[in-house]
Structures are given as C-alpha cells and as structure tokens.
C-alpha positions in Angstrom: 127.9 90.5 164.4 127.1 88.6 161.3 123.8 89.2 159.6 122.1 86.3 157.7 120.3 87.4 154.2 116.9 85.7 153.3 116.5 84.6 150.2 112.9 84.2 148.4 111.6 81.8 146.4 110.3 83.4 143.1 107.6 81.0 141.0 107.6 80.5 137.4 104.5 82.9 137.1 106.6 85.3 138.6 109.1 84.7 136.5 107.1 85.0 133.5 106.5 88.4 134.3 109.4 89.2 135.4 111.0 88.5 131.7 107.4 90.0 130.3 108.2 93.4 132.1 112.0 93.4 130.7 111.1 92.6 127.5 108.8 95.6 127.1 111.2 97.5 129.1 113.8 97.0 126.2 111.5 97.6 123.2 110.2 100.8 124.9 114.2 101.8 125.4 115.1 100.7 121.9 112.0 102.7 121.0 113.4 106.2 122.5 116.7 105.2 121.8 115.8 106.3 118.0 114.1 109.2 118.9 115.4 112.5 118.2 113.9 115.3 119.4 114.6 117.3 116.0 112.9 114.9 113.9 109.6 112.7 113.9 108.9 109.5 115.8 110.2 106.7 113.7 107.8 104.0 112.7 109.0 100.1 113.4 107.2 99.3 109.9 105.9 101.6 107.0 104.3 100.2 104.0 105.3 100.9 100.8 102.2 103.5 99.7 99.3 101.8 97.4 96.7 98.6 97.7 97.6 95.3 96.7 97.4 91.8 98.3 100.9 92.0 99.8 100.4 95.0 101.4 97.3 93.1 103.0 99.0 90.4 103.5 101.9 92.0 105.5 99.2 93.4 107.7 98.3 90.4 108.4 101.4 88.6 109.2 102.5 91.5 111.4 99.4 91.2 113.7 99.8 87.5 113.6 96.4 86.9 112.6 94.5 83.7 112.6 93.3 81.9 108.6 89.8 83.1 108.9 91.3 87.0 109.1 93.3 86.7 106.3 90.6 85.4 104.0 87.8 87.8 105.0 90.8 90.8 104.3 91.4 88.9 100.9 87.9 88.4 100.0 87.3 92.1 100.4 90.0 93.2 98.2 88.8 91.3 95.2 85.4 93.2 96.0 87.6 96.4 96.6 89.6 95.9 93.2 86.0 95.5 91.1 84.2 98.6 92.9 84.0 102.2 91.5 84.3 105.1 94.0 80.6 106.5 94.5 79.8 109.6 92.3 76.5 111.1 93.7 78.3 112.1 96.8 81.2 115.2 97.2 84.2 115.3 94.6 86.9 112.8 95.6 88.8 113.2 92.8 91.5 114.8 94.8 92.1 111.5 96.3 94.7 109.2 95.1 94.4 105.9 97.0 97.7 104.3 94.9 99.5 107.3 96.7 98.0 106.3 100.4 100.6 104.5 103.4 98.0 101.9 104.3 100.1 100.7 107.5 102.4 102.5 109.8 103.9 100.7 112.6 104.7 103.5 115.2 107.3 101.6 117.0 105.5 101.5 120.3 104.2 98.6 122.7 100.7 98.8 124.2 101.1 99.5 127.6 98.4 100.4 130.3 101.2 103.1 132.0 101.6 106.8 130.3 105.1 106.5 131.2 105.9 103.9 129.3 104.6 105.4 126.1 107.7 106.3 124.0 108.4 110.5 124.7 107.1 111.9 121.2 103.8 109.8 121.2 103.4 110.8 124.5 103.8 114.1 123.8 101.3 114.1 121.3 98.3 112.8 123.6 99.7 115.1 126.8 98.6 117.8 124.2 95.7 116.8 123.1 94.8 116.2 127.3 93.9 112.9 127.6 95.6 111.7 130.1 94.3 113.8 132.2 90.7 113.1 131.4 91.3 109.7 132.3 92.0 110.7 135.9 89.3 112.8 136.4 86.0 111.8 133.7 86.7 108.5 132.2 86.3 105.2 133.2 89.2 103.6 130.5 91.0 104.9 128.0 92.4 103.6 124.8 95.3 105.6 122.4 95.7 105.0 118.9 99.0 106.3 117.0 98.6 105.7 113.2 97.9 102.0 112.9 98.8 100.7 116.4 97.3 101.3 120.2 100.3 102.3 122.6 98.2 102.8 125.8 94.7 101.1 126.7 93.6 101.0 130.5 90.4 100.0 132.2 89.4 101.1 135.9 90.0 97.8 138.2 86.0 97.8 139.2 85.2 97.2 135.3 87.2 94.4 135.1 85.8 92.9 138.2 81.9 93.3 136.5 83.8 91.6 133.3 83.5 94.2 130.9 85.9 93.7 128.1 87.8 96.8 126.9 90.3 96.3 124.6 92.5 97.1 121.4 91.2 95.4 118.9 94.1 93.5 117.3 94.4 92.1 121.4 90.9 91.2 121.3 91.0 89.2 118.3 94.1 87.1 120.4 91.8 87.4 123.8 88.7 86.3 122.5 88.4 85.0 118.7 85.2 83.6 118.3 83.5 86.8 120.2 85.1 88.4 117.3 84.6 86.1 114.6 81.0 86.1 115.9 80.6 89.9 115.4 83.2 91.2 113.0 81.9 92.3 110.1 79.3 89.8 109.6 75.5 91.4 109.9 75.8 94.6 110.8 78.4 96.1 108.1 79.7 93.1 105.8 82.6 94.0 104.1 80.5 94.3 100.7 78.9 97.1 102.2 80.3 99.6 100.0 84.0 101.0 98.3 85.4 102.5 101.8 84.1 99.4 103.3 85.4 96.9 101.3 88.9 98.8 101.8 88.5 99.3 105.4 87.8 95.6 105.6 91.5 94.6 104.1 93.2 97.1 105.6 92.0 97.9 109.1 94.2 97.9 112.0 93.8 98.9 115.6 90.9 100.1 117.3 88.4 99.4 120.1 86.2 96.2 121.0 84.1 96.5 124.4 81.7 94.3 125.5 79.6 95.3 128.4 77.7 91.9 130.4 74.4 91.6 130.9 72.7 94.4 133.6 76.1 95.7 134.1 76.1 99.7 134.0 79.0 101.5 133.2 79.1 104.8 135.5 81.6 106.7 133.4 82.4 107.1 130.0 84.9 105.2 127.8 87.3 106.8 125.6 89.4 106.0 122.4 91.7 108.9 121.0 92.9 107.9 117.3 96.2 110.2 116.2 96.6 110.2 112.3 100.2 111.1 112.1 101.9 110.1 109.1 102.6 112.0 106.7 100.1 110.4 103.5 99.1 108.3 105.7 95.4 106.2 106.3 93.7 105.1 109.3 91.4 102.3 109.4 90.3 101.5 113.2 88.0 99.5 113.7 85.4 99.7 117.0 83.3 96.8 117.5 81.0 97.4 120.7 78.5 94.4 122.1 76.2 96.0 124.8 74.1 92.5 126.4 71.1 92.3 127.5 70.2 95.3 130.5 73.3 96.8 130.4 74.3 100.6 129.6 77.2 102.5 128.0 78.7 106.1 127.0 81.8 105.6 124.6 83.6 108.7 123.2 86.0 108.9 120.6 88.1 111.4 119.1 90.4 111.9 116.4 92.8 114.4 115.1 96.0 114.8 112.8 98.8 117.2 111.6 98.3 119.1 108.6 100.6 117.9 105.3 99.8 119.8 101.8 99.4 115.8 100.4 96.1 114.1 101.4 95.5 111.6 104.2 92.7 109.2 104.3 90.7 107.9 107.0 88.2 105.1 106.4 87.2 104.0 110.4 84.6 101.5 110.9 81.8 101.8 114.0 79.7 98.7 114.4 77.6 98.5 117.6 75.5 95.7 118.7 73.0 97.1 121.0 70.9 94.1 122.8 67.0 93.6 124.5 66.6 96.8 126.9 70.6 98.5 126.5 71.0 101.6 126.3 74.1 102.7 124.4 75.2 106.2 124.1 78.0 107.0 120.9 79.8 110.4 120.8 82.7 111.3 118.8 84.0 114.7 117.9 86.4 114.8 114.8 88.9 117.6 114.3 90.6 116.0 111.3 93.0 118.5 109.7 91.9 120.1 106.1 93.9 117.4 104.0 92.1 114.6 105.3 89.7 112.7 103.0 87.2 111.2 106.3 85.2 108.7 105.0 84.0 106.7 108.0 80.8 104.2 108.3 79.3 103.8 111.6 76.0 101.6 112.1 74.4 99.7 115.2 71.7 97.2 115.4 69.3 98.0 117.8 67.0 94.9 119.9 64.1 94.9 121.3 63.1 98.0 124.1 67.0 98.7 123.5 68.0 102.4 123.2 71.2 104.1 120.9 71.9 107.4 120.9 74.5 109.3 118.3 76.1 112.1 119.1 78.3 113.6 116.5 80.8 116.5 115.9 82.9 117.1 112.4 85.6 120.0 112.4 87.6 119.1 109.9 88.7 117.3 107.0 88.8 118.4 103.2 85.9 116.0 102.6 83.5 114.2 104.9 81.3 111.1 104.1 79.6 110.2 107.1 76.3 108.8 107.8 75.9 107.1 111.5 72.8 104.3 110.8 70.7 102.5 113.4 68.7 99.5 111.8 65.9 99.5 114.6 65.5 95.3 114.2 63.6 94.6 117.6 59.8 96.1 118.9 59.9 99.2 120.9 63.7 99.9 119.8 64.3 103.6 119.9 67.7 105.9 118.4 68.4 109.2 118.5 70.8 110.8 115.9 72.2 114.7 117.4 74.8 115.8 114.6 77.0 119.5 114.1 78.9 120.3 110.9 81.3 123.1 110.3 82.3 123.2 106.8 85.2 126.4 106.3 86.9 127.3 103.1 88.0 124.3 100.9 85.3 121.7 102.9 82.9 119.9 101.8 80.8 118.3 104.6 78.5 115.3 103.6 77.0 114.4 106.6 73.8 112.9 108.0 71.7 109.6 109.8 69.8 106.7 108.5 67.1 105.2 110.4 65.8 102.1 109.4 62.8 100.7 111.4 62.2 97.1 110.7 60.2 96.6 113.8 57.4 97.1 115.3 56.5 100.3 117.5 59.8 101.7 116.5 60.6 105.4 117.1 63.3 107.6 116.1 65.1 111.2 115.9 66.9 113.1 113.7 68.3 116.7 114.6 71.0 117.7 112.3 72.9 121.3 112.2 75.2 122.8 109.8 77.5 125.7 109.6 79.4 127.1 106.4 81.8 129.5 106.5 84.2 131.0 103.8 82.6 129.0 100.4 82.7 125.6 102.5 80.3 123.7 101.5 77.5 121.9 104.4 75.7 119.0 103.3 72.5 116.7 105.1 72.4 113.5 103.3 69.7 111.2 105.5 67.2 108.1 105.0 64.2 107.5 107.0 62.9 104.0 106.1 59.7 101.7 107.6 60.1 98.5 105.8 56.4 96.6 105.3 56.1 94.6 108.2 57.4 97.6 111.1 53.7 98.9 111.9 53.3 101.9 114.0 56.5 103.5 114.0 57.4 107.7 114.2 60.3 109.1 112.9 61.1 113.1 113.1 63.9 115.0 111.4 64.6 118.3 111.9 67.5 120.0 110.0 68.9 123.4 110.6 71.7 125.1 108.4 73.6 128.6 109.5 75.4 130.4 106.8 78.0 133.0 107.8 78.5 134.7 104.2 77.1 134.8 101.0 80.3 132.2 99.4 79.1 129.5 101.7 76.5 127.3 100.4 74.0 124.8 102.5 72.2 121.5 100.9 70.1 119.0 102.4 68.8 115.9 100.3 66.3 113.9 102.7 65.3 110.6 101.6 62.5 108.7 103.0 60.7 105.5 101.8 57.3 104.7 104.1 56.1 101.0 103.3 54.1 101.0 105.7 50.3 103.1 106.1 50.8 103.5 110.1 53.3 104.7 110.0 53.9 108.7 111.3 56.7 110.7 109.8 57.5 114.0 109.7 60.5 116.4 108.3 61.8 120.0 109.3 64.5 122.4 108.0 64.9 125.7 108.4 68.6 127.5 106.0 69.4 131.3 106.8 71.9 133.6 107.2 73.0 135.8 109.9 70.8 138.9 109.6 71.7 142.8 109.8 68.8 143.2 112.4 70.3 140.5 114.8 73.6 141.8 114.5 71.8 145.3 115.3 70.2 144.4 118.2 73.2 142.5 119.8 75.7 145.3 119.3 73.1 147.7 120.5 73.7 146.2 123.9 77.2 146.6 123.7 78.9 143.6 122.1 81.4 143.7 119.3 80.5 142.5 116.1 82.8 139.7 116.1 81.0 138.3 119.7 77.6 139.2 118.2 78.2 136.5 115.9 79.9 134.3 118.0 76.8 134.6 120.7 74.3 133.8 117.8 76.8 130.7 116.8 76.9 129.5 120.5 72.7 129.7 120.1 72.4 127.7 117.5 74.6 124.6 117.9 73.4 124.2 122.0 71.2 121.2 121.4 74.1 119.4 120.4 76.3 120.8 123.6 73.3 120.2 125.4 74.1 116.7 125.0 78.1 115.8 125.5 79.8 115.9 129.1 80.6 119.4 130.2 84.8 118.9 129.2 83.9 117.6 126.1 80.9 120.3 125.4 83.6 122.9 126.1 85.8 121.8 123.8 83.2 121.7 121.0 82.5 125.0 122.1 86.2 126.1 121.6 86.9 124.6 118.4 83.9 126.7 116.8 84.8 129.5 118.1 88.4 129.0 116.6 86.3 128.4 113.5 84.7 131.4 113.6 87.2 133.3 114.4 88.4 136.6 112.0 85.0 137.6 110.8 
C-alpha cells in the first residue's frame, strides 16, 4: 500500500531563521575547526599592539558602529594623546601602553546555548563554574572572552517584564538612542580622567541592563569578563539604568592567566539609579599578578533611591579603583563594603567616594585591607557635602590587617564638608596579628597556620556577610589560598 508524504509550508520568517541558525552553525564549526587542543584559541582579529586612531578606528568598523560612536571614540583620543598618567597614585611605570593588544577578536559568535560556545572558551568558563551558577543562582548570564561576549542569556520571565539584558556592542544595535542617551554622557564623560579617556576609544564588549519601572528582579545577574591574551587589555563597558521602583543585584567577575608581560584592564561601571531603586553592585576580581587594573565605576543616585557596592580585589600588580556614588536626589542613600588583599609585588589602591549633592543624603563607608609578604594595601576615599546638600551623614570606617612586618598599610581619607549641618564621622583601626592571639587560639588546639586563618576569616566577615552564600564561599577560598604557607 502506498503512503502519501505531507509536505509543509515553511514562511519566510521561518526561513530567516532557518539560514540565521546555519550561518552561526558554520562560523561556530569554522571556529573549532582551527582549534587545536595543543595550542591556544585563535583569535578571528588581533590588533597590532599600541594606541593610535586606526587601531580605534578598526574597532569601530568591526562592530559596525554608528557616526556618533566613532566621533565620541575619536574625541577621546585627542584628550587621551594630551593627558599625563596620574602621579600621586601607585607606580605605573611598569606599564607600557605602546606595548598593550587593545582588541582581540576571539573568533566566537554570541550565542545564548553553552554548547555552541567554541570548545576552548568553553572550557575556560566550565572552570571557572559559571555555567553552572546560571542553573541554580542567577537569573541571566553574560560571558566575555577578551574583547567579545560569546554567551549572554536571560531567564524567559525577565524578558516578559521587559528587562533589557544585553552585550553591549548588541545593545548599541538594539536600542541606540537608550545608549546614546546614557553612554558616557553625565555620569563618567570621557574627559573624566587618563584611563577614561582610553577606555572611551577603546572599549569593547560588556553589559547594558535596563530594569522597567517597579519591576523586581528576584535573582541576581551575572557578567564573567576572561582576559586571555597574552599583553592583552580589556575595556568592557557596563552601563546599568535601574527606573523608577524597580530593584536589582548584578555581579561581575573577572579573571586571567598569568604572562611574565603586563596586561591592562581599564573597565568602565556607570549605573543610573532612579526615584526609589534600589540597586545592589558586587564584583569580585581575581586578576592575575601581571595585570595593571585600573577600573572606574560610578552611579548616580535619585531621589529615595538606594546603591549599594560590594567589592572584592585578589589580584593584579597594581589596582586603581574607587567605586563613586554622586547622591544627586533627597533622601538618596549608598553603601560602599570593600576587601583588599595585597601579597608580594601588589600594590592595592583602593577605596569609595561619596558625593552628597542633596538634601537629607546619607552614606557608608567600611573598607578592609590585608597585606601579606611586602604587598602594599592602600584606602584612597572622598567624602564630600557640596553647599546646598543640608543635613546629610556620612560614616567611614577603615580597617587594615597586616600579616608580617614587610607588608605595609596606608589610608589617605579626604573629606571636604561645605555645608554646617552636616554630620561626618571617620574610623580606622591598622594592626598586626598578635603573639597573645595566636597564644590563645593554639592553646585550644589549632595549628598555627589555622590560627591565623580563623583570625583572617574574623576580620573580612562584614564583607562575606554581604555577598550570596556561593559567591561568599568563594571569597572565602581565594583568601585562604592567599594566606596560605605562613
């Protein structure tokens, strides 16, 4: 008996995706075609190494940019070009920026499926676990590998509330006069400073969210941001709009291979945090010791509208980073929770600026330091009440740990109080492991090596107190690791 075969119809959307599937099918096959399991993933495009227009301008042309792109990456060339590199901060003479890959194409389409991230990159983020954090703690996810996403997923119920999680290269395609609106304009222009003005021709990748008005996001977002070049830079940049009502916890981490040349990463954070948000930052950074990390991060804050930084540097050679909330609407509040390990050869320049331009503004400041091994642990902050903000607090409390004699500890507060109302108040405390504790903790029967490590665990819990439990683990472990031989 004969059997009759029925065929579909297909549309042309269907179509479309049909040849949109195959075609990044093919560049993800052609992409582990040239992968060798001996050697390194092989970037699609690498820069020659140094700044200069046509290194800016193939940055440009490779994302496809619109005019208006272009010109503001131009524009902050020149300014780049006529800048000196700050001096009052820690030595960065060890940096060669002629000697820097300012854009690595890794060879990899953005796709929202792990599988379909080419085998080495995917490797790389297996490792580091988060794919599995998205499945169980995270509401989206976002991967970053040199100067290019290759994954970025948000859950279906986000999308339905029309939050806006994307790459940013795709956002500036998805929604260019959101960006145009936000990028770079009043809350870090590119004049800004040196690393800015750099960071402003060169950026590439990143993370733009925007969260709708009374929408709350239940779990955390997450962008991971892999350095893996060999003298390579990373310049992501993260533009977050929170609206009106509406609440967020973003988390980002970064990491990279150690090289005996530098690397240099120059990120850029710029949150807008409108009437009554609440926003919640946290990023832990385990860059390896030949990174220079010298990363700006700053939000405006509205009216009743709450932003929270939560901070953890590991690595790096040298760190610059100062996480800023300009407090620009009444009753605006931001909390600043920072840890700094600084081992042998590191020089960690950390701290928070508070600027209170309103009104009935309040803010916080706990900041902790460890030094280990000679490194070097610095708190570098400014508390300012501008004229017209009457009634505002502000408390800092600073707290340094040093585990040897070599290591040393500095903290240079800064505050400028226009304003007679106003009520302000600073606290640090700098020691040293004592004989007695050690004593009394190895008179109960723990080693000297956990003694420490216990007294360690004590000091830095405020800021575990205050990360998710997988992420306060792994804070946890990676001080440990610090600690670890003494």
């Amino acid at each position: 008996m004969a059997t009759t075969k029925t065929l579909s119809k297909t549309t042309p959307e269907q179509n479309i995706k049909k040849e949109k599937i195959h075609e990044q099918k093919r560049v993800v096959d052609a992409a582990r075609a040239l992968y060798d399991p001996s050697d390194k993933h092989k970037a699609r495009i690498t820069a020659k190494a140094g700044i200069n227009r046509n290194v800016v301008e193939l940055i440009s042309r490779t994302k496809n940019e619109p005019s208006w792109m272009l010109q503001k990456r131009l524009k902050a060339l020149e300014f780049f070009e006529k800048t000196a590199i700050p001096g009052w901060g820690p030595d960065l003479s060890g940096l060669d920026l002629q000697k820097i890959v300012y854009f690595v194409d890794p060879n990899a389409t953005e796709s929202d499926s792990w599988n379909d991230v080419p085998a080495e990159i995917k490797n790389t983020f297996d490792r580091l676990g988060i794919p599995e954090a998205e499945k169980t703690v995270l509401g989206g996810t976002g991967a970053q590998y040199d100067s290019s996403m290759v994954y970025h997923n948000l859950q279906k119920s986000l999308k339905e509330k029309g939050v806006i999680f994307e790459n940013m290269d795709t956002a500036l395609r998805m929604y260019p006069e959101m960006v145009q609106k936000y990028f770079m304009t009043n809350c870090i222009p590119i004049t800004d400073h040196k690393f800015i003005m750099l960071h402003a021709a060169v950026w590439s990748g990143g993370t733009f969210i925007y969260v709708p008005k009374g929408v709350v996001v239940d779990l955390p977002l997450q962008a991971y941001f892999r350095m893996n070049a060999q003298r390579g830079g990373q310049f992501e940049h993260t533009l977050i709009v929170v609206d009106e009502g509406a609440e967020l916890h973003y988390i980002e981490g970064c990491s990279s291979p150690r090289y005996q040349q530098s690397s240099l990463h120059a990120g850029c954070v710029e949150i807008h945090v409108m009437a009554g948000a609440k926003m919640r930052y946290t990023s832990i950074e385990n860059w390896s010791k030949n990174v220079f990390n010298l990363n700006t991060k700053r939000a405006l804050v509205h009216a009743n509208a709450t932003m929270t930084w939560v901070n953890g540097n590991m690595g790096s050679a040298r760190t610059m980073l100062y996480p800023s909330s300009i407090l620009i609407g009444e009753r605006a509040h931001s909390e600043s929770v920072g840890i700094a390990f600084a081992g042998e050869g590191q020089n960690q320049d950390t701290g928070t600026k508070m600027i209170h331009v309103a009104s009935h503004t309040t803010s916080l400041i706990k900041s902790k330091s460890i030094s280990k091994d000679g490194g070097v642990a610095s708190y570098r902050g400014l508390v300012r009440i501008t004229p017209s903000a009457a009634h505002c607090k502000a408390r800092v409390e600073c707290d340094a740990l040093m585990l040897d004699a070599k290591s040393v500890s500095n903290t240079y507060p800064f505050m400028k109080i226009d304003n007679s109302t106003a009520k302000v108040s600073h606290e640090a405390s700098v020691g040293r492991i004592g004989d007695e504790q050690l004593f009394y903790l190895m008179s109960r029967g723990l080693s000297s090596h956990d003694a420490v490590k216990m007294i360690v665990s004590g000091f830095i819990a405020p800021v575990i107190k205050a990360l998710p439990l997988e992420y306060a683990v792994e804070l946890n472990k990676l001080i440990e690791l610090e600690v670890e031989g003494m």
